[in-house]
VMD Tcl script that builds the backbone (N, CA, C; Angstrom):
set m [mol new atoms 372]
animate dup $m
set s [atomselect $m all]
$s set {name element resname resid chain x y z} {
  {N N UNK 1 A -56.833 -11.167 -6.180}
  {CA C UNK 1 A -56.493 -10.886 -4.799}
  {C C UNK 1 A -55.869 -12.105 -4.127}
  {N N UNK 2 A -56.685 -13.042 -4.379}
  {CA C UNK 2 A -56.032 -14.367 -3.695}
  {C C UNK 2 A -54.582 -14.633 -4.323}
  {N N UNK 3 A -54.134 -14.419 -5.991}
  {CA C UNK 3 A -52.880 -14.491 -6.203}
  {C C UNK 3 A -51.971 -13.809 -5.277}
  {N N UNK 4 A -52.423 -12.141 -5.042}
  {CA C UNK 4 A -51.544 -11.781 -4.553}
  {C C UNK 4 A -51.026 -12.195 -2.970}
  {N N UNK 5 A -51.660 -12.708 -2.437}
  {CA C UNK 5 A -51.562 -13.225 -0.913}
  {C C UNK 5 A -50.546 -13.956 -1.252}
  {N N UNK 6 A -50.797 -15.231 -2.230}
  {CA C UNK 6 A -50.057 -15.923 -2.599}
  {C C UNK 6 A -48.662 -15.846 -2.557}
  {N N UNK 7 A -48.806 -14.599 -3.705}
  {CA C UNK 7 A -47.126 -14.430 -3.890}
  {C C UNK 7 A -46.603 -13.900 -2.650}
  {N N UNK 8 A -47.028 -13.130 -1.693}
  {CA C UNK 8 A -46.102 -12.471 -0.647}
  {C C UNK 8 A -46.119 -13.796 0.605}
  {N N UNK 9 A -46.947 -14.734 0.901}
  {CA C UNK 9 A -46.723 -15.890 1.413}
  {C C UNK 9 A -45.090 -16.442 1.180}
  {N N UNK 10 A -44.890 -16.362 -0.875}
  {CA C UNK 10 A -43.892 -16.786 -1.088}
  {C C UNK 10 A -42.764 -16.054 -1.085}
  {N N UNK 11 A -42.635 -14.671 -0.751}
  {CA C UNK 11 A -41.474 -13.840 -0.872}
  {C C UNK 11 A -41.281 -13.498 0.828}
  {N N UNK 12 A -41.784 -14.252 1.698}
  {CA C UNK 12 A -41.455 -14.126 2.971}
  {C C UNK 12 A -42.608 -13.379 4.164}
  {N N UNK 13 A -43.712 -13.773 3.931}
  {CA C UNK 13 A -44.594 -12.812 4.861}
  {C C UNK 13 A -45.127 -11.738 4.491}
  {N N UNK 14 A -45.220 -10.805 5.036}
  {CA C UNK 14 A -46.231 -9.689 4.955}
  {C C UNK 14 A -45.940 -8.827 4.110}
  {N N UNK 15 A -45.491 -9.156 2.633}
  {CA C UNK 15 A -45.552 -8.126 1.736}
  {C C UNK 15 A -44.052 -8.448 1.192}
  {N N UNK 16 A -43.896 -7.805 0.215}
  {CA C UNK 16 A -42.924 -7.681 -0.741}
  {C C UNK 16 A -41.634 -6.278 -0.412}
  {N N UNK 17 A -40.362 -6.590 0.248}
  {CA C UNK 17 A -39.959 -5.329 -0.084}
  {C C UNK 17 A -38.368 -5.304 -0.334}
  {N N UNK 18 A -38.254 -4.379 -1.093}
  {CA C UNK 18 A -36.948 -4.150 -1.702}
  {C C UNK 18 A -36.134 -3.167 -0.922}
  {N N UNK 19 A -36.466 -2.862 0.269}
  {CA C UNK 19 A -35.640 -2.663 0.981}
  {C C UNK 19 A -34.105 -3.423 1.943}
  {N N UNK 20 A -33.229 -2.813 2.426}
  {CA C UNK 20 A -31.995 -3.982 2.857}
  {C C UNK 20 A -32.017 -3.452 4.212}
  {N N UNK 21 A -31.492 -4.833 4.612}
  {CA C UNK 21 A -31.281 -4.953 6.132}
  {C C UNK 21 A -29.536 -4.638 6.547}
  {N N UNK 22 A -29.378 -3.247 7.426}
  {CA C UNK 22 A -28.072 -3.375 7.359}
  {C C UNK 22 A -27.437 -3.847 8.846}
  {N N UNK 23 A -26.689 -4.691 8.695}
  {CA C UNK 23 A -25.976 -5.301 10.009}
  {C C UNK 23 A -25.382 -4.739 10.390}
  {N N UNK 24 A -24.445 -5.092 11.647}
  {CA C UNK 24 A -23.236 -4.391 12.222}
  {C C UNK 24 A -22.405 -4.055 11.519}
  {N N UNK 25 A -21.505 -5.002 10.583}
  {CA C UNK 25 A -20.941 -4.638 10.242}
  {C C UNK 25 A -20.432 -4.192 8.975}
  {N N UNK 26 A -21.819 -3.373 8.494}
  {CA C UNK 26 A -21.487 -2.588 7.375}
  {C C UNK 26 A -21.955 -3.452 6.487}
  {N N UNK 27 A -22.417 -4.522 6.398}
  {CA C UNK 27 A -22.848 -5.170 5.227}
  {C C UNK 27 A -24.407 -5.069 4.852}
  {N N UNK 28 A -25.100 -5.012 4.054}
  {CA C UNK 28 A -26.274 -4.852 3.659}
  {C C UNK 28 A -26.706 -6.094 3.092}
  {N N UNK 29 A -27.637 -6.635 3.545}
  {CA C UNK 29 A -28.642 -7.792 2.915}
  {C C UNK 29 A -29.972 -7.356 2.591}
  {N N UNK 30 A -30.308 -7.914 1.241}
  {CA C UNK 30 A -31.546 -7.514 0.289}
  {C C UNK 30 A -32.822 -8.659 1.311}
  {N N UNK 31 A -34.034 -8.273 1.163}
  {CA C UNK 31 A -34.715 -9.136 2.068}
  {C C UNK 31 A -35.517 -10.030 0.675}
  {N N UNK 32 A -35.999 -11.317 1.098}
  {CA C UNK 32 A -36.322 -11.746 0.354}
  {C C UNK 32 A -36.121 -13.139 -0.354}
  {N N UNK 33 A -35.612 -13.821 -1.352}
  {CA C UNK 33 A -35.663 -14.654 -1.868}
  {C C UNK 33 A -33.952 -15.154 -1.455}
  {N N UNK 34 A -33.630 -16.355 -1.131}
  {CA C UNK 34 A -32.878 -17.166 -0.386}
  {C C UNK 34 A -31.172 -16.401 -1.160}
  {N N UNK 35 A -31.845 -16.829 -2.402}
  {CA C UNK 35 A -30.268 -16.795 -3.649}
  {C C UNK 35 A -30.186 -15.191 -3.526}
  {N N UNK 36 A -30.703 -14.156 -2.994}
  {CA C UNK 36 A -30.646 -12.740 -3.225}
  {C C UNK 36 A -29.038 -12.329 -3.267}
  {N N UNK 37 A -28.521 -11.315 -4.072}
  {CA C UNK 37 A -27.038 -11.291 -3.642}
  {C C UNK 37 A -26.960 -10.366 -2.372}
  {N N UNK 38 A -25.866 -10.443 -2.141}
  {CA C UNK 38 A -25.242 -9.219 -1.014}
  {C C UNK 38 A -24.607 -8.051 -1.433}
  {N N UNK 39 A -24.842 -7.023 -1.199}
  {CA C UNK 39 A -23.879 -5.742 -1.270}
  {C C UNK 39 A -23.333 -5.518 0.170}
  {N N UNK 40 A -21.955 -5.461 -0.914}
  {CA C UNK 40 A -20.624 -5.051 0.274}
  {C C UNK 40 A -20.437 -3.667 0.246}
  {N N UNK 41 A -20.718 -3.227 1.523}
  {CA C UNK 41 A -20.368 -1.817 1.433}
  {C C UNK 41 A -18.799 -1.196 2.441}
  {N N UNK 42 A -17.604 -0.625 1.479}
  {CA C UNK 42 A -16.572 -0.665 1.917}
  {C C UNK 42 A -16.397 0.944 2.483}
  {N N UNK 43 A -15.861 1.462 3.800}
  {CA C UNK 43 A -15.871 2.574 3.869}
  {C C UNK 43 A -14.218 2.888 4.065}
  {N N UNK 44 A -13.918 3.854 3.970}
  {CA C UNK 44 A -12.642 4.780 3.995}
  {C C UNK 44 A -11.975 4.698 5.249}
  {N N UNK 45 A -10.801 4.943 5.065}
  {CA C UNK 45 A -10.179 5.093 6.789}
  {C C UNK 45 A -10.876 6.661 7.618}
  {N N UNK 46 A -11.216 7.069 8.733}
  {CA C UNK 46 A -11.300 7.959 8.762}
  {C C UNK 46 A -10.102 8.894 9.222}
  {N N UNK 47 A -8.696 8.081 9.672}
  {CA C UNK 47 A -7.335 9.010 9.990}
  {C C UNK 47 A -6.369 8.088 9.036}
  {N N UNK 48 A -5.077 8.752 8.533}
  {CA C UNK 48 A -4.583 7.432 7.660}
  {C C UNK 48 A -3.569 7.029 8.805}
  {N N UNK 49 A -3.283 5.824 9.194}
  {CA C UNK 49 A -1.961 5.100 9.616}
  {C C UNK 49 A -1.227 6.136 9.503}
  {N N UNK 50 A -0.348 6.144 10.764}
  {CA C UNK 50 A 0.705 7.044 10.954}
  {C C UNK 50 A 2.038 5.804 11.504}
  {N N UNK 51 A 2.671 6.605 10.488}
  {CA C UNK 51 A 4.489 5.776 10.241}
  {C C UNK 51 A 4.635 5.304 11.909}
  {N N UNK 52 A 5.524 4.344 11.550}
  {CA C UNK 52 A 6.065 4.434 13.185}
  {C C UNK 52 A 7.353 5.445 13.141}
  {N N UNK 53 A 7.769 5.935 14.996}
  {CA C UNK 53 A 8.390 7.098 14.763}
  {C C UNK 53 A 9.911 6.678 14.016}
  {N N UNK 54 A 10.323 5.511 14.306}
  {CA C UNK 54 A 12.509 5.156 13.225}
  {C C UNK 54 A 11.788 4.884 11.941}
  {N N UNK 55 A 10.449 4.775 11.296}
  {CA C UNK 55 A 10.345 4.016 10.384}
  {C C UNK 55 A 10.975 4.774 9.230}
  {N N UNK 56 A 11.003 6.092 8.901}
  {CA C UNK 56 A 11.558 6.952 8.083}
  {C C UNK 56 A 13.436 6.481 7.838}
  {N N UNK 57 A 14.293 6.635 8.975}
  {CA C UNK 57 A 15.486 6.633 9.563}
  {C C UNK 57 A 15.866 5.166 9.188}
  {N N UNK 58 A 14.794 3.828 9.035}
  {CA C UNK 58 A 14.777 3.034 9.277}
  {C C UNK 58 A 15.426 2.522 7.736}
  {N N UNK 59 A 14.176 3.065 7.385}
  {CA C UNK 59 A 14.316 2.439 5.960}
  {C C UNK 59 A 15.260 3.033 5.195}
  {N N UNK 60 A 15.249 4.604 5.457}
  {CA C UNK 60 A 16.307 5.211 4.889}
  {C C UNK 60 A 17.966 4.259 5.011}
  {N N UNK 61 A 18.175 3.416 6.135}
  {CA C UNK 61 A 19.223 2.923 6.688}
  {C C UNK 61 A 19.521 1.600 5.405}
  {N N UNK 62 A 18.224 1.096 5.108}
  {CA C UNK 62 A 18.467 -0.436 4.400}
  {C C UNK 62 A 18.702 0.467 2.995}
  {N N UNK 63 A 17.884 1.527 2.377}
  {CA C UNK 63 A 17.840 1.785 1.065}
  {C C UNK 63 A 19.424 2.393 1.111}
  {N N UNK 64 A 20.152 2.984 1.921}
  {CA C UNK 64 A 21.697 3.504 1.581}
  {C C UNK 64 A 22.338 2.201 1.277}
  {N N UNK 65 A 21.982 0.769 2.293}
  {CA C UNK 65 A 23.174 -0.085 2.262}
  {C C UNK 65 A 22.787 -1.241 1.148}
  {N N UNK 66 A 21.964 -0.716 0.662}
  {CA C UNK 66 A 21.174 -1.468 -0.643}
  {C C UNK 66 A 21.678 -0.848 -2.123}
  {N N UNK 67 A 22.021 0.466 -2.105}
  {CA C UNK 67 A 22.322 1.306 -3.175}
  {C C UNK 67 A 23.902 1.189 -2.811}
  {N N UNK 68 A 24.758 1.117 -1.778}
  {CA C UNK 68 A 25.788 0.871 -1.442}
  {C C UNK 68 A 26.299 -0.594 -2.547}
  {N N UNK 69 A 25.864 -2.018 -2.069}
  {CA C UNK 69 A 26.039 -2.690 -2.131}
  {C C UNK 69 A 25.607 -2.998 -3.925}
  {N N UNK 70 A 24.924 -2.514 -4.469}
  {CA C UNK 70 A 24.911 -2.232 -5.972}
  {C C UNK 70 A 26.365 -1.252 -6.486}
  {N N UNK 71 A 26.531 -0.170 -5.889}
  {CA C UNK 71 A 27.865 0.795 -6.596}
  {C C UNK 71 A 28.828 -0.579 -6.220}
  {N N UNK 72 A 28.676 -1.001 -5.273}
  {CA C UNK 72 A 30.239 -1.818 -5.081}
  {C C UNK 72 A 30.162 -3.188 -5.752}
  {N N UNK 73 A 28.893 -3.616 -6.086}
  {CA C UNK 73 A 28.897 -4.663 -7.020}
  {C C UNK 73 A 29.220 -6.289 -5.766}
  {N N UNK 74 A 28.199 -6.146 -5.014}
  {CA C UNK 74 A 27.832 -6.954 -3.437}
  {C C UNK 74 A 27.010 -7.396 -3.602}
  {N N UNK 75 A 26.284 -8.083 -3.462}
  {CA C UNK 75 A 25.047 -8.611 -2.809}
  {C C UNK 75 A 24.223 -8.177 -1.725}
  {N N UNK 76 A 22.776 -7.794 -2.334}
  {CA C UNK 76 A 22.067 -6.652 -1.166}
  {C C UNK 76 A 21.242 -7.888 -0.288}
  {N N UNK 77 A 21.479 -7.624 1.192}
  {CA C UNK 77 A 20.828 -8.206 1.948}
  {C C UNK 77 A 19.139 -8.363 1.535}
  {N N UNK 78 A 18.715 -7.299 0.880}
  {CA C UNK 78 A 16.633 -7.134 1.267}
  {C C UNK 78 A 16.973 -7.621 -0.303}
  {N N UNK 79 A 15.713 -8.190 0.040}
  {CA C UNK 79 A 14.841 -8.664 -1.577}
  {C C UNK 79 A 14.028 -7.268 -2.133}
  {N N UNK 80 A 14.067 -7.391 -3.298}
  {CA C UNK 80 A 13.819 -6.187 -3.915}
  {C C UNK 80 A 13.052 -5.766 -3.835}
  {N N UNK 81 A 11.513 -6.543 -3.827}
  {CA C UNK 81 A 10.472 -6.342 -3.656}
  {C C UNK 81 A 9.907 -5.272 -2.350}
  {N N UNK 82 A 11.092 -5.778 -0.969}
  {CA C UNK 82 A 10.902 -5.020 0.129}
  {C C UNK 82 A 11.520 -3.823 0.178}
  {N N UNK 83 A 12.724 -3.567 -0.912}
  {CA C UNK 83 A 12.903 -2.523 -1.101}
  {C C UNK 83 A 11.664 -1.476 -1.861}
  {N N UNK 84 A 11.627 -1.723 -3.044}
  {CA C UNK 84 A 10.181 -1.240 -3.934}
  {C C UNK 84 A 9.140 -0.675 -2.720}
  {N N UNK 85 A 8.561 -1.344 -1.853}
  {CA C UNK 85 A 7.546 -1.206 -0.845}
  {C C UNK 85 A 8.078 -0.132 -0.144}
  {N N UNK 86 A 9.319 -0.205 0.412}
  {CA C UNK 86 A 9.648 0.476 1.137}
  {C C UNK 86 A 9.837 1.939 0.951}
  {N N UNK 87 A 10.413 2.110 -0.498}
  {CA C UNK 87 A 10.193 3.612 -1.153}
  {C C UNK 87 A 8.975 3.831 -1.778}
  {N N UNK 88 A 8.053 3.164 -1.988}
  {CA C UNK 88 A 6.654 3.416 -2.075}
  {C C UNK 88 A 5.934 4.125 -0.817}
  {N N UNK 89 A 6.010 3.361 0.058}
  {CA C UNK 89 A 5.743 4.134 1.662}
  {C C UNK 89 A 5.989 5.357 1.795}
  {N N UNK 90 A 7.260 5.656 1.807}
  {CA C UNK 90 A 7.630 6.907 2.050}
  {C C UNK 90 A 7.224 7.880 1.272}
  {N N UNK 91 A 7.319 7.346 0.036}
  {CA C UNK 91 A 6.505 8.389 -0.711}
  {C C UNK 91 A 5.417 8.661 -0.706}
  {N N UNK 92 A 3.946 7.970 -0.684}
  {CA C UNK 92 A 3.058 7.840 -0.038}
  {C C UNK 92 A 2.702 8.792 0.463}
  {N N UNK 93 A 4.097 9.108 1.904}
  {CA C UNK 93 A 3.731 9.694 3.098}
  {C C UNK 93 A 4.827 11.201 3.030}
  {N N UNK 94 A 4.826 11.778 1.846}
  {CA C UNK 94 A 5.537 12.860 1.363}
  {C C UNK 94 A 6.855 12.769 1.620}
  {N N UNK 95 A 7.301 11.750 1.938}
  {CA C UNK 95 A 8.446 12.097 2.053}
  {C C UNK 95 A 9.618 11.938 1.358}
  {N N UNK 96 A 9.248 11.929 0.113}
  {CA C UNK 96 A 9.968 11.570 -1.648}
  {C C UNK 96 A 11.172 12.982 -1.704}
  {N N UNK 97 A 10.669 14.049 -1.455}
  {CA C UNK 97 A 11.819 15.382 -1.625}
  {C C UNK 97 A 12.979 15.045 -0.428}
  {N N UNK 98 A 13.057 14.224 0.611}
  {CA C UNK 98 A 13.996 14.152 1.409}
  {C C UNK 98 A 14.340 12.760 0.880}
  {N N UNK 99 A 14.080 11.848 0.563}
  {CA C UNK 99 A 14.493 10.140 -0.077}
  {C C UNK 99 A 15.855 11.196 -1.286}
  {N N UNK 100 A 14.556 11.508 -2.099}
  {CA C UNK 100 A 15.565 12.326 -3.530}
  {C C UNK 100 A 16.842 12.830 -2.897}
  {N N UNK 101 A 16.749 13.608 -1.617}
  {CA C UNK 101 A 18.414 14.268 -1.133}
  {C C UNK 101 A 19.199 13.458 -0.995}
  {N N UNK 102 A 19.264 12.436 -0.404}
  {CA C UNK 102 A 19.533 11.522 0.228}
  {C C UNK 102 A 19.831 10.709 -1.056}
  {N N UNK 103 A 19.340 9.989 -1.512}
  {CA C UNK 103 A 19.822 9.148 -2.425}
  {C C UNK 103 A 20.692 10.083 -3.776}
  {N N UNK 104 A 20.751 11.170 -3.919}
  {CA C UNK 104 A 21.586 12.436 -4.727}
  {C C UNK 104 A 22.932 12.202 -4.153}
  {N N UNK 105 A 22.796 12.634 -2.580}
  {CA C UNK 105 A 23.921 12.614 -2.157}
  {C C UNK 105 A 24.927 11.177 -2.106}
  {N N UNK 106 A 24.591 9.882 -1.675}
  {CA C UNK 106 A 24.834 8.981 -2.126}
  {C C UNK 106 A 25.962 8.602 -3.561}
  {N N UNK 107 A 24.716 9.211 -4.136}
  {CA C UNK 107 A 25.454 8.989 -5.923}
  {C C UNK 107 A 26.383 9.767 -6.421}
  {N N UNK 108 A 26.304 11.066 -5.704}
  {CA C UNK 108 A 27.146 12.038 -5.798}
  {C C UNK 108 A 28.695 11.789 -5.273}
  {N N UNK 109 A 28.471 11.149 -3.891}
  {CA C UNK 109 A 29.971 10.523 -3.217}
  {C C UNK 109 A 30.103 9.458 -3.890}
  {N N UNK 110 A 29.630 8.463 -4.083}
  {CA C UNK 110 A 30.042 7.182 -4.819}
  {C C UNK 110 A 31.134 8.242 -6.253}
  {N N UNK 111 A 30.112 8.556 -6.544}
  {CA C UNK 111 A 30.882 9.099 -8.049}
  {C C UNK 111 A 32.531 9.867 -7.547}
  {N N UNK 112 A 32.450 10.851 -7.011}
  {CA C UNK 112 A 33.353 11.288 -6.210}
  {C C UNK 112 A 34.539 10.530 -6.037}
  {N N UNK 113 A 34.400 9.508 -5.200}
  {CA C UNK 113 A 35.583 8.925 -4.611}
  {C C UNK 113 A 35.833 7.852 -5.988}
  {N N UNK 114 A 35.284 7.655 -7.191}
  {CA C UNK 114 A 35.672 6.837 -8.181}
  {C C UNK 114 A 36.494 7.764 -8.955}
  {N N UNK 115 A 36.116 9.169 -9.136}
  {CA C UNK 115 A 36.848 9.937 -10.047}
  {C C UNK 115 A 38.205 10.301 -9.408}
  {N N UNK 116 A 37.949 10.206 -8.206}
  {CA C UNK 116 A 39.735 10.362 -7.165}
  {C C UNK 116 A 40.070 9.364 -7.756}
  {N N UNK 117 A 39.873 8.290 -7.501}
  {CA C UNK 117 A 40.355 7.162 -7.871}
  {C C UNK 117 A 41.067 6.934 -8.786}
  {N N UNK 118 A 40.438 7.676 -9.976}
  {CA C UNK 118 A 40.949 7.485 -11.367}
  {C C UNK 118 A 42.278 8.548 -11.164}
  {N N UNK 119 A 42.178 9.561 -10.655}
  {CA C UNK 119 A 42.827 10.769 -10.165}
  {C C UNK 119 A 44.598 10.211 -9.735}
  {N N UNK 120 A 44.019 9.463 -8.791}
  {CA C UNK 120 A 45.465 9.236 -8.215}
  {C C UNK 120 A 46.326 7.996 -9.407}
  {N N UNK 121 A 45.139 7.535 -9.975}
  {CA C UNK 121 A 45.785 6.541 -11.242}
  {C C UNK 121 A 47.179 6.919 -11.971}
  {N N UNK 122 A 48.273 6.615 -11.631}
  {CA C UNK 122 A 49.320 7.107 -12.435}
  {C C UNK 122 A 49.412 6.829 -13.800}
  {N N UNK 123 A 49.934 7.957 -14.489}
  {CA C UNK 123 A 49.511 8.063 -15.846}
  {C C UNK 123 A 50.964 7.874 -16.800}
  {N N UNK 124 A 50.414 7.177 -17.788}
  {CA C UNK 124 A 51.925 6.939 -18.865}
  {C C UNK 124 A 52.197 8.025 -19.308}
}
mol reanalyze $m
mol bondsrecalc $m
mol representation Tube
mol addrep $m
């Protein structure tokens, strides 16, 4: 009996417990011995981020003059990386079946005005 006094003297007072203390902000602490670890507890968004309203229009604007500046063999203003992000987003946020039109049509005129091209080429 006297051990056991003992030990809960040493685990902090009035008894032993394996229960956690949860704080404001979402974090949980084990009670007890100094070195105890922590559990992080991470929760979910409960609405997701909503686009801003040009952000669609926006980006759509850099990814034409980015795919532009590749057919014409230019130098694209955005680093690639911010491109990548940028059609990641959108897709993300469903909006991959209207990117796809859009960048179709693009490739479709580029091609177009190269095959005129060749078209008006006078021939031997």
């Amino acid at each position: 009996m006297a051990e056991d006094t003992r030990q809960d003297k040493r685990a902090g007072g009035g008894g032993f417990s394996a229960l956690t203390e949860h704080g404001t902000n979402g974090m949980a602490r084990t009670s007890g011995k100094a070195g105890a670890s922590k559990k992080l507890v991470i929760k979910n968004f409960k609405d997701r981020p909503k686009l801003a309203e040009n952000y669609t229009e926006d980006t759509w604007l850099k990814l034409r003059d980015a795919v532009g500046a590749i057919q014409n063999s230019t130098s694209i203003q955005y680093n690639l990386e911010e491109l990548y992000q940028a059609v990641e987003n959108l897709c993300s946020y469903k909006v991959s079946p209207t990117l796809y039109k859009q960048l179709r049509q693009v490739c479709e005129d580029h091609v177009r005005a190269q095959i005129q091209q060749f078209r008006e080429y006078p021939s031997f």
